[in-house]
C-alpha positions as CSV (number, residue, x, y, z in Angstrom):
1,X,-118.9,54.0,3.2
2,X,-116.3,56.3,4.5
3,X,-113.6,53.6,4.5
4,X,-114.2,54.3,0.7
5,X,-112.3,58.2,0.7
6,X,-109.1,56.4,-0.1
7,X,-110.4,55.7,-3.9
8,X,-111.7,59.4,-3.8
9,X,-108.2,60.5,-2.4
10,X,-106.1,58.2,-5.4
11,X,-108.4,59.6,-8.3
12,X,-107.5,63.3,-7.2
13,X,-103.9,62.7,-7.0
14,X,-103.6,60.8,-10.1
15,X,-105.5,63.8,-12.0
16,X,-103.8,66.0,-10.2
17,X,-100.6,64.3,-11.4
18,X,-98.8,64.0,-7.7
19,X,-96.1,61.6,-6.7
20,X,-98.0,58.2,-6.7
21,X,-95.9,56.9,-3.6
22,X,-97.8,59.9,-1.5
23,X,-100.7,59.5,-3.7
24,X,-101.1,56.2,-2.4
25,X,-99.8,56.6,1.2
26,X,-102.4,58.8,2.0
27,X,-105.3,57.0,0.5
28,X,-104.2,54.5,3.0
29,X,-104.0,56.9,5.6
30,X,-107.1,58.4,4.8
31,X,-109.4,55.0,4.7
32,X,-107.6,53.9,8.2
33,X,-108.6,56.7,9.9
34,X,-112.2,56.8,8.3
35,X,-112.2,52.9,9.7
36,X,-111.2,53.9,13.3
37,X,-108.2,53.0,13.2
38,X,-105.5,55.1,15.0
39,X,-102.1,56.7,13.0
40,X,-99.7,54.5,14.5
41,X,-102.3,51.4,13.4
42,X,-102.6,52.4,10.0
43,X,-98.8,52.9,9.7
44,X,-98.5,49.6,11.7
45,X,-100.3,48.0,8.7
46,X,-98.3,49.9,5.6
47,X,-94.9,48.5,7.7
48,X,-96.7,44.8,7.9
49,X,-97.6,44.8,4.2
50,X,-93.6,45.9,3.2
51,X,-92.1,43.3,5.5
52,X,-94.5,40.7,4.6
53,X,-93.9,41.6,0.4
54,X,-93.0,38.4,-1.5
55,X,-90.1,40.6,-3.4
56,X,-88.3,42.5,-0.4
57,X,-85.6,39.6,-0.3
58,X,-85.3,39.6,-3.9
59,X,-84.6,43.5,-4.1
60,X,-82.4,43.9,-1.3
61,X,-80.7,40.4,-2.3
62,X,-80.1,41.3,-5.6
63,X,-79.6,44.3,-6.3
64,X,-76.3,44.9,-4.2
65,X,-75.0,41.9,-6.0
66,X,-75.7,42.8,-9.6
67,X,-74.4,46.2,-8.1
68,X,-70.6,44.7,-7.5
69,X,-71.0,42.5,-10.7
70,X,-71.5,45.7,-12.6
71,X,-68.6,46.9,-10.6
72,X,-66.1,44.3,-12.0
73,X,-67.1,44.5,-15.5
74,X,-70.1,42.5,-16.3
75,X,-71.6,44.7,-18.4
76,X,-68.4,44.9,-20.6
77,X,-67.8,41.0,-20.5
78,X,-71.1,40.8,-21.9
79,X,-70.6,43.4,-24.5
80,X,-67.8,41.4,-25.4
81,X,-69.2,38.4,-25.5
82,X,-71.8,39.2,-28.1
83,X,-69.6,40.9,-29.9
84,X,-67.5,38.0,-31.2
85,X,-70.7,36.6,-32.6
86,X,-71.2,37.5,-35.8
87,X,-74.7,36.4,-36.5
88,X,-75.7,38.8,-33.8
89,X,-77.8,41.7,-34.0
90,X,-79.9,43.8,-31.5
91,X,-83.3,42.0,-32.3
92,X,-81.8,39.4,-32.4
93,X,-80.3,38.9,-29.0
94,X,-83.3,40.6,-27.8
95,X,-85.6,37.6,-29.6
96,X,-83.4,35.1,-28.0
97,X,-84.2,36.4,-24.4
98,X,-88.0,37.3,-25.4
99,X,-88.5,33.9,-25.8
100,X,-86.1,32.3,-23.2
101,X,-87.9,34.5,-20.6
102,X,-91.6,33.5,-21.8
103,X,-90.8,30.5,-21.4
104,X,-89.5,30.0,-18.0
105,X,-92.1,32.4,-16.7
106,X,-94.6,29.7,-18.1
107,X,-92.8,27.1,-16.1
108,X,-93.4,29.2,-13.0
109,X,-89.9,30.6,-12.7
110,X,-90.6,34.4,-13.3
111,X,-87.7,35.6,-11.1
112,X,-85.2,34.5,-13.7
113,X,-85.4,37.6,-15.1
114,X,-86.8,41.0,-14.6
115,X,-85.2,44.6,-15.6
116,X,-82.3,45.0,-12.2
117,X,-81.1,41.7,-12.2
118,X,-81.2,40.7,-16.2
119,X,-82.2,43.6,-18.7
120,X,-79.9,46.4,-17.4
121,X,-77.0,44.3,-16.5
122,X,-76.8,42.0,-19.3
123,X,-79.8,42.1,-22.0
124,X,-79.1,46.1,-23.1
125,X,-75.5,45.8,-22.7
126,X,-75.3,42.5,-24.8
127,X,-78.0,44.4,-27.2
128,X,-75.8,47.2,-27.5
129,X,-73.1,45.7,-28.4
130,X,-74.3,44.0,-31.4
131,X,-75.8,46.6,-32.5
132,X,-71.9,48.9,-32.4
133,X,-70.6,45.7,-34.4
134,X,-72.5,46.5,-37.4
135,X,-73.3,50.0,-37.4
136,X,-70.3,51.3,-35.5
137,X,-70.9,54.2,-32.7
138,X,-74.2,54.4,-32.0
139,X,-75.9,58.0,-31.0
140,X,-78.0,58.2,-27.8
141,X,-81.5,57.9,-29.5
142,X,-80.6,54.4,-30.5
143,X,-79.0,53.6,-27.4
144,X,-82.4,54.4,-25.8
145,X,-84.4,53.0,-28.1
146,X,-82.6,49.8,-27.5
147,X,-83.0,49.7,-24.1
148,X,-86.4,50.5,-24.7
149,X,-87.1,47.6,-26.5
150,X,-85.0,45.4,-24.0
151,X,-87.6,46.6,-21.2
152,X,-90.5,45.7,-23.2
153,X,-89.5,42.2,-24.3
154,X,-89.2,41.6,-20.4
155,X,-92.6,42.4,-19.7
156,X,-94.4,41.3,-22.3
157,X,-92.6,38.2,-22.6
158,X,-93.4,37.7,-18.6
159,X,-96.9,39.5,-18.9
160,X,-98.1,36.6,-21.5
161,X,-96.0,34.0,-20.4
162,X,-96.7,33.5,-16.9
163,X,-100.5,32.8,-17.1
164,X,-100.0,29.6,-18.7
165,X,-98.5,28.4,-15.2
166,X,-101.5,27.2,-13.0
167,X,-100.0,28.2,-9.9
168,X,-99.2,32.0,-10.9
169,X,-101.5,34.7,-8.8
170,X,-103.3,36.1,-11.6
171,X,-104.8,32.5,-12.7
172,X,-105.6,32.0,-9.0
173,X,-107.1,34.9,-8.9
174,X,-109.5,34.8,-11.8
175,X,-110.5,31.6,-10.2
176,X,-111.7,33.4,-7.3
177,X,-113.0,36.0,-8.7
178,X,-115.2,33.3,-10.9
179,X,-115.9,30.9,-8.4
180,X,-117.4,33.3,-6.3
181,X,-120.2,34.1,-9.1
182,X,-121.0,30.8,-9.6
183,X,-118.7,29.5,-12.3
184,X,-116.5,27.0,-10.9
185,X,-113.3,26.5,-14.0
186,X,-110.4,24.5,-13.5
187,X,-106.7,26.4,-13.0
188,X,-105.5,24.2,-15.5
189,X,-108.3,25.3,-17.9
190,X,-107.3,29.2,-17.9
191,X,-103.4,27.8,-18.1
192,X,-104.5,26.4,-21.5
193,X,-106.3,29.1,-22.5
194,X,-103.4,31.6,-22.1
195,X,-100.8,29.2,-24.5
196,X,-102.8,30.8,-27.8
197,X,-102.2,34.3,-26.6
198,X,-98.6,33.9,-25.5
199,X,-97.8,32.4,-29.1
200,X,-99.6,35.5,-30.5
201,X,-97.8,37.8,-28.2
202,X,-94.4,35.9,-29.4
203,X,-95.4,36.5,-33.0
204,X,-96.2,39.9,-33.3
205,X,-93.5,41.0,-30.6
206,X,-90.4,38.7,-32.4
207,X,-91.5,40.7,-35.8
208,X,-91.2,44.2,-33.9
209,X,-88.0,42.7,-32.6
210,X,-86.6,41.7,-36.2
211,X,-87.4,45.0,-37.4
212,X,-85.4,46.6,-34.8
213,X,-82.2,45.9,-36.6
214,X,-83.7,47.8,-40.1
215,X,-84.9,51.0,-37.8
216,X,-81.6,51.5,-36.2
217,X,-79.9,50.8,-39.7
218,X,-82.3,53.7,-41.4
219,X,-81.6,55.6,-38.2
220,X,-77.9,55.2,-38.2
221,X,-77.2,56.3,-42.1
């Protein structure tokens, strides 16, 4: 039962509001020891888990290269780009990739997106900009509330797409987890399941998105 003091150790810290990196690292700490395990195991272990992290690659990968993209201009080519679209407005550019990335994150490819290598870079800017082309200079609090909204379309539109591929961990999980009690469902089964509730999230998200454009106009005035 003493491996257990690391949940003890996370629920102080989190009430107790303290960085959640240290937070966690000692909770780790604190249950390896309680196990037997010596410091230089336990630290062994946090050093196996990093390495062995399925999105080390894909950080130190991509970030240096959206880095020198950013560096040569992408973020104003894309600025420019939407703005010689006249049809284009902040919810809308923002519905556009809302759906584009629910999509592909039901087909399995959730690394197609995500908020270094698509939402900064390209989905604000892009936003942004066609949101200047109609109501000219815009003040920080829309700026932010843009880029707000360009964060949340990521994860929501990844959060309900990407249980509608059978493969993802969170259907294999629930399998587990299930399987384990005695309820044996098929993958496929939870994959279908999840399709209703990603339309609904793409319904009630793309209106929030479409009203975007008459909040920052009210704003604006």
């Amino acid at each position: 039962m003493l491996t257990l003091i690391g949940v003890l150790v996370v629920m102080v810290g989190f009430m107790l509001r303290l960085n959640p990196l240290i937070v966690i690292f000692a909770a780790g700490l604190a249950s390896g020891l309680a196990a037997g395990l010596d410091v230089v195991a336990v630290i062994a272990a946090f050093g196996k888990a990093f390495v062995g992290n399925r999105y080390l690659s894909i950080v130190w990968l991509i970030l240096p290269v959206i880095g020198l993209l950013e560096r040569a201009g992408l973020r104003e080519r894309a600025e420019h780009l939407v703005g010689l679209i006249r049809a284009a407005t902040a919810g809308r550019v923002l519905l556009i990739y809302f759906g584009v990335r629910q999509l592909t994150a039901a087909l399995g490819l959730t690394s197609l997106g995500g908020h270094a290598q698509m939402v900064r870079p390209l989905v604000a800017p892009m936003a942004e900009a066609a949101a200047e082309r109609r109501l000219g200079a815009l003040s920080d609090k829309a700026r932010y509330t843009i880029r707000a909204h360009a964060a949340a379309a990521d994860n929501i539109a990844l959060f309900f797409g990407e249980d509608i591929f059978v493969a993802i961990g969170s259907i294999l999980l629930m399998k587990s987890f299930l399987a384990q009690r005695g309820h044996h469902i098929d993958a496929f089964g939870f994959a279908v399941w999840a399709i209703p509730t990603a339309v609904l999230a793409f319904v009630v998200h793309g209106t929030r998105l479409l009203r975007l454009d008459r909040r920052l106009h009210e704003a604006e005035k």
